[in-house]
N, C-alpha and C positions, 0 to 999 in steps of 0.2 A: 503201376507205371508211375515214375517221379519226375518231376518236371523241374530242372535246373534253375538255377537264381537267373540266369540271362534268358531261357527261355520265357519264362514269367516276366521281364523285363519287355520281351521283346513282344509279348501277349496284349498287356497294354496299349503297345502302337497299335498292335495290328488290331484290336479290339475298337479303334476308336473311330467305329461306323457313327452316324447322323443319327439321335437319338436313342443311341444302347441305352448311357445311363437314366432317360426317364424313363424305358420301358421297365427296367427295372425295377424302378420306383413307381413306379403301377403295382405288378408283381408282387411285390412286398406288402401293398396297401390293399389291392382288392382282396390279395388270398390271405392277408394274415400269415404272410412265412417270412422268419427272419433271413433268408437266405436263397440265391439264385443263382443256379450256376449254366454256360452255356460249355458244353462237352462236345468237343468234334470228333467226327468219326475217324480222325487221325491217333487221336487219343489223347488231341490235347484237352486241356480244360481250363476256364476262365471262372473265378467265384467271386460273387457278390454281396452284400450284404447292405441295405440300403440302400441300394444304388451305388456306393463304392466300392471300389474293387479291393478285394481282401491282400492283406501284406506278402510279399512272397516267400515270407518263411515262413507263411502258414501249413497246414499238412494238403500234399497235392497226391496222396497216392489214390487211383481211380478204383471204386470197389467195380466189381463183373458188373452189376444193376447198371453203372454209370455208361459202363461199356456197352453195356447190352442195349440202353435207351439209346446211345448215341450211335449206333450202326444199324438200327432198326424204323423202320419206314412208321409204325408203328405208335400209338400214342399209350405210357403207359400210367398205373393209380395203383399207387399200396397206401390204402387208409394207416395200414397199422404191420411195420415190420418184423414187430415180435409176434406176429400171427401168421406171417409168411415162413414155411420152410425153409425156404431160399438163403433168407437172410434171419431166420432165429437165432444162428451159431455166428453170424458173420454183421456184426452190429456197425451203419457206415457212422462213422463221427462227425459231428458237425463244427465245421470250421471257426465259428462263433462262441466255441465255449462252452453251449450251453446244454451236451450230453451228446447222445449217439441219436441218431437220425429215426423217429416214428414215422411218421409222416412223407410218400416219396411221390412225384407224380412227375411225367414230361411228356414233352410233345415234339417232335421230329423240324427242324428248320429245312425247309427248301428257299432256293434262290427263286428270282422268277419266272427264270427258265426250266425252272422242275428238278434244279441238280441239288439231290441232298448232302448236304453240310454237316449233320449234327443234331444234337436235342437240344431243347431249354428245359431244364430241370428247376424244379421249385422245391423244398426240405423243409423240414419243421420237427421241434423234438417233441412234440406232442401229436399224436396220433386222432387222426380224426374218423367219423362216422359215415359220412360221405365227401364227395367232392360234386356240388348242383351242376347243372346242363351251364345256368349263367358263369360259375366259375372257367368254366372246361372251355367254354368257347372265349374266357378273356383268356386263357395260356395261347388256346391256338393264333386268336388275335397277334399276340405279342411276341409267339414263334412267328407268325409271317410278317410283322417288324420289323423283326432282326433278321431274317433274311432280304427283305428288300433295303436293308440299311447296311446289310454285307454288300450284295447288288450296288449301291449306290455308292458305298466308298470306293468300290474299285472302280467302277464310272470315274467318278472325279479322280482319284489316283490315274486314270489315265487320258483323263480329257480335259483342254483350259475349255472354263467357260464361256469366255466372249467368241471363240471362234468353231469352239465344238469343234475343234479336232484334238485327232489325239497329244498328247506329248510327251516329253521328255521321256519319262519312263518306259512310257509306252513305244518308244522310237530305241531304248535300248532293248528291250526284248524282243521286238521285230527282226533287229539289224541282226541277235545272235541266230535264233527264229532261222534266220537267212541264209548266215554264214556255217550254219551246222547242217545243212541239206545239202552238203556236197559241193556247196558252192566256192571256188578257190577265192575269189574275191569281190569287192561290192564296191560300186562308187558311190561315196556319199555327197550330198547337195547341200550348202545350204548357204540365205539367204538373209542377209540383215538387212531391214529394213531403212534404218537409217542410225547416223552417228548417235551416241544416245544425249548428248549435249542437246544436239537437232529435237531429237522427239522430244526430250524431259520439255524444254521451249515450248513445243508443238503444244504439249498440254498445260501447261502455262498459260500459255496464252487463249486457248479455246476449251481444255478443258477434258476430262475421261473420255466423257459420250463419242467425240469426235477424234480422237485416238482409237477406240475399239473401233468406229467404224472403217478406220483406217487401215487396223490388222484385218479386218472382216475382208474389205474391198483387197490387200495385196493378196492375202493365203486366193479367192476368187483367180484371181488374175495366173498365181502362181498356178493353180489345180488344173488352168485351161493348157498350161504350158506342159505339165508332167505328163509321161507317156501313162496311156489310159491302164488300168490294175497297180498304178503306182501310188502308196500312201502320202498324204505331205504331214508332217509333225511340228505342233508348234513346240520350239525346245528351251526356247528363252522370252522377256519380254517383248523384243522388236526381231524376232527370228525365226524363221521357218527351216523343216530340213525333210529332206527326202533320200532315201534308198533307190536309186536309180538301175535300172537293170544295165548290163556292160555290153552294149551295141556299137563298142567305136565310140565311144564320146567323143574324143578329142579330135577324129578325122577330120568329121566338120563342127568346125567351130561356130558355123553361122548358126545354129542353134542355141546356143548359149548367147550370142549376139541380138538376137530374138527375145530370147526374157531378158535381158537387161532392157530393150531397147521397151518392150513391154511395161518394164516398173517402172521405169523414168517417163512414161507418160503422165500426162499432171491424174490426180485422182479426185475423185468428186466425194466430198466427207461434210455428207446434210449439207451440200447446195455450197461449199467453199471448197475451191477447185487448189493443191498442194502436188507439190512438186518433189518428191525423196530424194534421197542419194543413193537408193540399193548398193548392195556387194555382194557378189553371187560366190562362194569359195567351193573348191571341188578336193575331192581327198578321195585315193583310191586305196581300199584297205583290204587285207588279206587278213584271213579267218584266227590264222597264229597273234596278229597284231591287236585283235581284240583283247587278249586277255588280260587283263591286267592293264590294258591302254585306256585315252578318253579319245576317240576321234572325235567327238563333238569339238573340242578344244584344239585339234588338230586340223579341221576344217575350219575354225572359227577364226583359227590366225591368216587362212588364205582370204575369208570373206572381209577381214578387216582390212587386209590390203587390198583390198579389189576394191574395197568403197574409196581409193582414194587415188586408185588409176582412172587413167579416160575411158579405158575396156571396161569397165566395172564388173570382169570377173576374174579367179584366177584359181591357179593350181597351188597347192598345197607347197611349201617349198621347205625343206627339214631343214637346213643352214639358216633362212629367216627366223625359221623358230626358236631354233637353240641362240638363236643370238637373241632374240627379244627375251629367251626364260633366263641368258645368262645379267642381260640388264634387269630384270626383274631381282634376280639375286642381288643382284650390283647395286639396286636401291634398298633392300634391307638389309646388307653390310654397310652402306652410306649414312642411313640411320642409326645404327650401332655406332657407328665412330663416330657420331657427333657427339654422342651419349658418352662414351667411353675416354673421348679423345685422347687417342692416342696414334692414330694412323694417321689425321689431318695435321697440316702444318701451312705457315705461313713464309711465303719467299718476300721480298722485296725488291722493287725495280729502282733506282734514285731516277730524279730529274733534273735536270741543268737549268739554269738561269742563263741565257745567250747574252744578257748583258754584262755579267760579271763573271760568266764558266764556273761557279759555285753551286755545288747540292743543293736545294732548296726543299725536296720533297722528296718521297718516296712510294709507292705503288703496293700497297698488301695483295698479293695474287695467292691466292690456296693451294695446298699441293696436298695428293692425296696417296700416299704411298700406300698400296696393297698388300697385305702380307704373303698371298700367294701371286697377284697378276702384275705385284709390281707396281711401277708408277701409273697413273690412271690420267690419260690428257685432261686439264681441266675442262673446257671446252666437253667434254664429255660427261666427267660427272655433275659440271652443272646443270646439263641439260638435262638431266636423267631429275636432278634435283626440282626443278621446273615441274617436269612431268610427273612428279611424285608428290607433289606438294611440299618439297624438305629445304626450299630458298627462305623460307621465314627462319628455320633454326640453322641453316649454314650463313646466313648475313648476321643473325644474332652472335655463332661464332665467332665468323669473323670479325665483329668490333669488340667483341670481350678479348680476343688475342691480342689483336693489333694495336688499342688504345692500352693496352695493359705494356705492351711492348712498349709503345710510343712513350710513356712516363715513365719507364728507365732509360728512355735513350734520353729525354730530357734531363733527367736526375745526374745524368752524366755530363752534362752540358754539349748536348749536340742539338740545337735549334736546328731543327727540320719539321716540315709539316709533313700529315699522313692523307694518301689519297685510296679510297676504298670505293669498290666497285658494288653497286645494288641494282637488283633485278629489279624490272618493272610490276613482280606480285607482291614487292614490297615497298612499293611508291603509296603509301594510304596513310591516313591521319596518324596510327601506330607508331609509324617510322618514329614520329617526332617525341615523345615520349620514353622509346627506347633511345634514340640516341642518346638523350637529354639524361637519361638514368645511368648509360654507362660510361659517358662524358665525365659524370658526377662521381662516380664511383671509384674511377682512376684520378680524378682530379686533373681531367684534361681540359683547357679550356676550347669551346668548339670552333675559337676561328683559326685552329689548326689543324682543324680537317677539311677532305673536300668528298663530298660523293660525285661517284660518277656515275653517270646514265646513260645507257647506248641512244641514239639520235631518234632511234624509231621508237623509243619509250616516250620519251618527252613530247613527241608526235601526234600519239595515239587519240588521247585525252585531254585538249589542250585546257578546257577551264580546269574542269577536276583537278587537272596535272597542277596548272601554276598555282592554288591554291594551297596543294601540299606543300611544294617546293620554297613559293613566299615562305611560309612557316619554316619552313630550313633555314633559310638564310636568316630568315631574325633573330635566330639563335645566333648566329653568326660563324656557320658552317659555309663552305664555299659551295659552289654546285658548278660539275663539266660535264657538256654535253660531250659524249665520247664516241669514236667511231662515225666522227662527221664524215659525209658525202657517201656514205653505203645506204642512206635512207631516202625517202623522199619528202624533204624538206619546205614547208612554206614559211617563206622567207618574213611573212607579216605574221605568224604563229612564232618565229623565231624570234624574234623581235620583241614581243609579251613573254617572251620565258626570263625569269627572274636567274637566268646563271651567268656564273664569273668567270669562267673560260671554256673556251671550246679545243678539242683534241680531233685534228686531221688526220683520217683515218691513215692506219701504215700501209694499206693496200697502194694508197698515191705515191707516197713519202719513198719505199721501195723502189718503186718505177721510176724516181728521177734522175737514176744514172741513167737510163738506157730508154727512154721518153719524153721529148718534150713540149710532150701533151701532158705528162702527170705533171711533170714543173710547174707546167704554164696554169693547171690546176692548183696545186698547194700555194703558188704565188697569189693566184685572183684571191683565192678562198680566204687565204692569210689576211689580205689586204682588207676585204668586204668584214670580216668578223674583226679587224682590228677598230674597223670604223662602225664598227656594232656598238664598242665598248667592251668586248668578249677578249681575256687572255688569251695568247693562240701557245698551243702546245702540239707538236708534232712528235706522232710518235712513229717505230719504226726506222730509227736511224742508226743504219749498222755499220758505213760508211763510210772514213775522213771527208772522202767527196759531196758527200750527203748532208753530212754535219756542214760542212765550208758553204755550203749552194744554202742552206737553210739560214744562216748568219746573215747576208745578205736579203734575208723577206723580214716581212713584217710579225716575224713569229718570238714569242718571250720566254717558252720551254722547250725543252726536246730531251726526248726520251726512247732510246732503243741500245740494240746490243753493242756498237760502237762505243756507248758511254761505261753501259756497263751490262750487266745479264742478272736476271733474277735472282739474289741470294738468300740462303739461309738466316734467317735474324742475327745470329751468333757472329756471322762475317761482316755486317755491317758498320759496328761502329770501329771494325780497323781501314775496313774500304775508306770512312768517310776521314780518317787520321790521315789515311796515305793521298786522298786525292787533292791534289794540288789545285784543282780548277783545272777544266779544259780549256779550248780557246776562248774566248767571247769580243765581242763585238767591241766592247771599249777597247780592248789588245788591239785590233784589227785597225780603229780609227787610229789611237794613237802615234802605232807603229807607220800611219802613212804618212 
């Protein structure tokens, strides 16, 4: 019988019980044999030679001896095999090189429930006179070894240690186990502990010990809750799951309302009392849907949502899913085009000067044309970028485009400044460094840029924040607080921010034809930031009426569709030939 390259492959894993390779290396040292092999009554066979395991293009064909120890209960001793019939004519070879096998003896492996497995055979090419009572009893030693060390890797293969129940694997053979007895279909349970930000913190702060006791104390709580002959599995680091028998689950709900209401009680972990966020996800699955599927990942997306409803539990929902695996995809094609660039591109918004209705600046917004979905709102794949960690290399993008654009729109002689947009995961000491390098690189000087920062960034972190920010501006980059009045603002935090204009959100700016409450807002707002020392820039003006009502406040830019609409870089420098200046305020006084 010959045993394939991947089988041999696949021998290795499954050989790698607790302790095989010393016993081995016992074996070799007590009996004086160059070689050990352990032969299952399957007809596999595993060979050793010093404790490692021999190559697998070594010879693997099994002589009958091999077969015959290895299905026989039996312990068997050939001092000397050219003195045996059996094998006079039929010489076994030894794996090692060093001639055909004298010397043959084995001993039967039982697990420790009595279930036999196989032999352990020990070879040598020289033929011996005996084999002593102390010898024979170190084989059988080392046969019951290896089967308590079979015994024991399957134990851990299918139980975590800190909670001693079964898992993962253990919860996929059950479920099939389940689904192949006739049964049309199973509702699966499961239950995350908490967000893993939350826990990774949780031992942070306090530590392993009070983590496990943590999972110890919820799987308790969960076990009291599952109906009694029901397994719970732990399947992940913060996550529990169960195979629920199908009694109407969902008629009453107030059970499931039960064990939420259960894990959200505070829990006691060595005497400090902690409070979870459970997510209880429920997935009902049919026996065909196994095959080839993962319900655990299926469940796993209801339990993530459930940790972040008030209900804290929920139903598995197919539409969520596929929309969460299609922005999964959607962030390693975001990746790729950053790489690649060629799908990203940079539009431009201009800005007006209300004193003189001149361009003075321009707005780099990103556009991300899809090859297959098409244009992608920005507003969406930034956020996706956010969640992915990809704002460090889409901002870096964006100022290698836009400052590279910027210096041929200079080289043309179009004095305009560039305003670009940064996320708050890239507000930190780096920021200044990069700008400064590709400021340099294009030979831009930086007080012709401004970054902007949404209101609730600037917010967040007030020293840490103006400390970076100072460092911006000594460069002599500008800084806009953007999307004022959608945050919650302290006017003495506002006050210590080191920026040189601020941009009133277009959600107000919109609503002053047909509001005037949002008027009587962009008015105050105007007015209080001009007396800040803050530029005031209004964006969202699509208008004539809009633009005319904003000429009269205390505002020195404005920017929306009115003036002009996001373009292509290509259309810019004819836009800014043909525009004559819109109205401005000196026109306005003059003329009166």
């Amino acid at each position: 019988m010959e045993t394939s390259p991947e089988q041999a492959a696949a021998s290795a894993e499954s050989l790698a019980v607790p302790g095989f390779d010393a016993v081995v290396r016992l074996m070799t040292r007590t009996l004086g044999v160059p070689q050990v092999a352990l032969v299952l009554n399957s007809g596999a066979a595993y060979w050793f030679a010093d404790g490692n395991a021999l190559p697998s293009g070594g010879p693997r064909a099994l002589h009958p001896l091999l077969l015959q120890a290895a299905r026989s209960l039996a312990s068997q001793v050939v001092l000397d095999t050219l003195a045996d019939e059996r094998l006079r004519d039929d010489a076994l070879p030894l794996t090692t090189g060093l001639g055909p096998i004298r010397f043959f003896a084995s001993e039967p492996v039982c697990t420790l429930t009595g279930q036999h497995i196989g032999a352990l055979c020990v070879m040598d090419s020289q033929p011996r006179t005996a084999l002593n009572e102390s010898e024979q009893a170190s084989l059988r030693d080392a046969a019951s070894l290896i089967g308590a060390g079979v015994v024991l890797r399957s134990y851990l293969g299918r139980t975590d240690p800190i909670t001693q129940l079964p898992h993962r694997y253990a919860f996929f053979d059950d479920l099939r186990k389940h689904l192949h007895e006739g049964v049309p279909h199973a509702w699966v349970i499961a239950i995350d502990v908490a967000p893993v930000q939350r826990f990774n913190a949780f031992i942070r702060a306090m530590g392993h010990a009070y983590a496990d006791e943590l999972m110890r104390s919820v799987a308790a709580r969960t076990i009291e809750w599952i109906p009694p002959q029901t397994r719970l599995y732990q399947v992940g680091a913060t996550r529990f799951a169960a195979v629920l028998p199908d009694h109407h689950l969902l008629d009453d709900s107030t059970r499931l309302d039960d064990l939420v209401a259960r894990l959200r009680r505070p829990f006691d972990c060595l005497g400090i009392p902690l409070t979870i966020q459970p997510g209880v996800g429920l997935l009902k699955i049919h026996a065909n849907e196994l095959r080839g599927g993962d319900p655990l990942r299926l469940v796993m997306n209801a339990s993530h949502a459930a940790q972040q409803s008030p209900r804290g539990w929920a139903v598995y929902n197919r539409m969520q899913d596929e929309q969460q695996r299609q922005e999964f995809l959607l962030v390693t094609e975001l990746a790729a085009a950053l790489n690649e660039r060629t799908e990203l591109d940079l539009h431009y918004q201009p800005r007006v000067d209300l004193d003189t209705g001149r361009c003075v600046a321009v707005e780099a917004l990103a556009r991300w044309h899809h090859p297959t979905l098409g244009s992608i709102p920005p507003a969406h794949f930034v956020a996706l970028a956010e969640r992915a960690g990809l704002m460090h290399s889409l901002t870096q993008w964006v100022m290698e485009h836009s400052l590279a654009q910027l210096a041929a729109w200079r080289r043309d002689g179009h004095d305009i400044k560039l305003s670009l947009n940064v996320s708050s995961t890239d507000l930190d000491a780096d920021l200044v460094g990069r700008l400064r390098s590709v400021a340099e690189r294009h030979k831009i000087g930086l007080d012709s840029l401004e970054l902007e920062f949404t209101e609730s960034t600037l917010m967040e972190h007030s020293a840490v924040t103006r400390r970076h920010l100072t460092a911006i501006r000594e460069l002599g980059a500008g800084i806009a607080i953007d999307d004022f009045g959608t945050g919650y603002s302290n006017l003495a935090a506002l006050r210590q921010m080191p920026a040189t204009s601020l941009k009133i959100d277009q959600s107000f700016v919109r609503g002053m034809g047909t509001s005037q409450h949002d008027e009587a807002i962009v008015r105050s707002v105007a007015e209080l930031s001009r007396n800040m020392g803050f530029r005031v820039v209004v964006e969202g003006v699509e208008t004539s009426h809009i633009y005319e009502s904003v000429l009269g406040m205390a505002c020195d830019e404005a920017q929306g569709f009115h003036i002009a609409h996001p373009m292509p870089s290509h259309d810019v420098p004819a836009w800014l030939t043909a525009h004559q200046g819109m109205p401005s305020r000196r026109a306005v006084r003059w003329g009166q």
